[in-house]
C-alpha positions as CSV (number, residue, x, y, z in Angstrom):
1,X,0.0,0.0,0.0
2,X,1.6,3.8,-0.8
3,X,2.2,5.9,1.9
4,X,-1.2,8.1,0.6
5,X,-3.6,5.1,1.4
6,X,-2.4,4.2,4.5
7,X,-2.4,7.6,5.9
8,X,-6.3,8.1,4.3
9,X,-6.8,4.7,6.2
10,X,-5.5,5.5,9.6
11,X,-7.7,9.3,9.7
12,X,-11.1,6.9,8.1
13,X,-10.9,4.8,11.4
14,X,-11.2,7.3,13.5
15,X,-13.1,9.8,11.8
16,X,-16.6,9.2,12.6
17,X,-16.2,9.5,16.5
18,X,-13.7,13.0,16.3
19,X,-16.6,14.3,14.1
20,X,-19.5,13.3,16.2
21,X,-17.5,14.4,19.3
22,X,-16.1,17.9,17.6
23,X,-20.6,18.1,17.8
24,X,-21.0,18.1,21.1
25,X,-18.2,20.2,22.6
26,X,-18.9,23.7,22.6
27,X,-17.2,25.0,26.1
28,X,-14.1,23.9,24.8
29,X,-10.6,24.7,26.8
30,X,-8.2,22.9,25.1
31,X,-6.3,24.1,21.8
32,X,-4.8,21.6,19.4
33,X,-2.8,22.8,16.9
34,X,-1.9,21.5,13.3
35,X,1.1,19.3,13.8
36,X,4.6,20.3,11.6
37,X,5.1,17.7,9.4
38,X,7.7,19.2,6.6
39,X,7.5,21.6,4.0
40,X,5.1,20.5,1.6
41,X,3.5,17.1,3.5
42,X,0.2,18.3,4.3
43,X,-1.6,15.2,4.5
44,X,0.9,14.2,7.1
45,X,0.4,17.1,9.0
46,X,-3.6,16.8,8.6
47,X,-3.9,13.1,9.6
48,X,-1.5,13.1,12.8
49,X,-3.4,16.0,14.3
50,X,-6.5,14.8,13.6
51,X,-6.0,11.5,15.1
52,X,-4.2,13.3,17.8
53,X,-7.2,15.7,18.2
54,X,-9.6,12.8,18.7
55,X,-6.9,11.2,21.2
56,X,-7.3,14.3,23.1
57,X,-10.8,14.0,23.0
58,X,-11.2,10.1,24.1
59,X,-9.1,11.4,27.3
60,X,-11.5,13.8,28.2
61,X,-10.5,16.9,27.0
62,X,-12.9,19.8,25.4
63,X,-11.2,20.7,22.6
64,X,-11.8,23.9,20.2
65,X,-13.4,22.7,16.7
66,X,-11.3,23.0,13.9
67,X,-13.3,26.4,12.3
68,X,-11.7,27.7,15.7
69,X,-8.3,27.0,15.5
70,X,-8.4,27.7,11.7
71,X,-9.4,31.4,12.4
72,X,-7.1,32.3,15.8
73,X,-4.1,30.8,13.0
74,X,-5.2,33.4,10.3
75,X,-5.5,36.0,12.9
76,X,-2.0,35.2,13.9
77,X,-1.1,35.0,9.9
78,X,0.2,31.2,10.5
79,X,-0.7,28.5,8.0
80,X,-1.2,25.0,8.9
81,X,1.7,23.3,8.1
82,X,3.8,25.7,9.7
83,X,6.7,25.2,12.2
84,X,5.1,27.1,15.4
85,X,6.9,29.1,17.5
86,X,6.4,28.9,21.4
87,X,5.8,32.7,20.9
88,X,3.1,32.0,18.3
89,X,1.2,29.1,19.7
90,X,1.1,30.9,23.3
91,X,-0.8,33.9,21.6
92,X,-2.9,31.9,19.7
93,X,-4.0,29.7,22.9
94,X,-4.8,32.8,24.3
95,X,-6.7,34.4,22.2
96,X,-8.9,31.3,22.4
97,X,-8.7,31.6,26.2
98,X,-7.4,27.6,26.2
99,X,-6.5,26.2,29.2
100,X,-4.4,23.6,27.4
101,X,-2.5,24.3,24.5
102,X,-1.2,21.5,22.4
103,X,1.3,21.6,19.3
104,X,4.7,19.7,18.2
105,X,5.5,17.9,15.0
106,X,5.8,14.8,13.3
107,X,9.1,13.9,11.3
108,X,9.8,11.0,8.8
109,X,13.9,9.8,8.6
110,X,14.0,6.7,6.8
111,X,10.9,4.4,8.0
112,X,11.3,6.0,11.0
113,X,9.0,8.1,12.1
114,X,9.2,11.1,15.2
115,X,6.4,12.6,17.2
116,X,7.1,15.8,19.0
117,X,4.5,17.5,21.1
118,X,4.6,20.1,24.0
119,X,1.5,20.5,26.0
120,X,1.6,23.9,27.6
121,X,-0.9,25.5,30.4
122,X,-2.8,29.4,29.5
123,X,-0.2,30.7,31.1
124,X,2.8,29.2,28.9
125,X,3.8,26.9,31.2
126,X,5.3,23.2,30.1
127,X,3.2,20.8,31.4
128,X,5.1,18.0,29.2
129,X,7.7,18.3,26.3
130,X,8.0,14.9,24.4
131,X,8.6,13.0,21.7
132,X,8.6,8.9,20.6
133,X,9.5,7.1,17.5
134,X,8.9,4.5,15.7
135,X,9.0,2.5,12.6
136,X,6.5,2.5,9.9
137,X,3.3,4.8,9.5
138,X,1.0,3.0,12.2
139,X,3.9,3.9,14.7
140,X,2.7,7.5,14.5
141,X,-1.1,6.6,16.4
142,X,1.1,4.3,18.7
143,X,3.5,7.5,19.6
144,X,0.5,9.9,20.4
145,X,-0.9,7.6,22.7
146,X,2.1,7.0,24.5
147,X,3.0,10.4,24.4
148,X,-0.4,11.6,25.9
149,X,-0.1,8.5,28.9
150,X,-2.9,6.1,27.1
151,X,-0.4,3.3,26.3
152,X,2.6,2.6,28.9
């Protein structure tokens, strides 16, 4: 299977419930931005955070819906497949008066692939800095979850 397929795979698993759940949130206090995946690897960068969105979500989390996050990053003038800066993320977070702010990056070297993400309070404080790797495209949903504390 290309690299295309399995990606569109991995996102149509989990789809239905991050939809269904973006729904019902709408006192949201955690922001989740787009993961940085390399210049020009969008769908990378779109899949990861939205499985890592609905990870967020299955822990109990209220998360901003996407039309959210979307218009705080055009307000800040950031696209989404952007390398944030603490700086940038903090401000945006901010403006959407988010408790938890969420952003890092995902980087491919070889089959091996490298999840990054720092979860910061409102205030800008680390609450955890990251990362895991592993080998092969399924070890991206395996990193999130150990990353966020669902798999030990």
């Amino acid at each position: 299977m290309t690299k295309k397929i399995l990606l569109s795979l991995l996102a149509a698993s989990f789809l239905p419930l991050y939809v269904f759940a973006q729904g019902l949130d709408i006192d949201a206090d955690t922001a989740v931005f787009y993961l940085y995946a390399g210049k020009d690897n969008t769908a990378l960068c779109e899949t990861v955070t939205t499985y890592l969105r609905t990870a967020v979500l299955y822990m109990g989390y209220k998360i901003h819906p996407i039309p959210y996050v979307l218009k705080v990053m055009e307000w800040a003038e950031v696209k989404k497949n952007q390398d944030l800066s603490y700086e940038e993320v903090l401000k945006m977070g901010q403006k959407l008066e988010a408790k938890n702010i969420i952003y890092g990056s995902v980087a491919k070297s070889g089959s091996t692939y490298t999840v990054s993400l720092n979860w910061l309070d409102g205030e800008g404080n680390t609450i955890s800095s990251s990362e895991s790797s592993g080998k092969g495209e399924y070890s991206i949903s395996t990193s999130i979850d150990k990353l966020l504390g669902l798999l030990k």
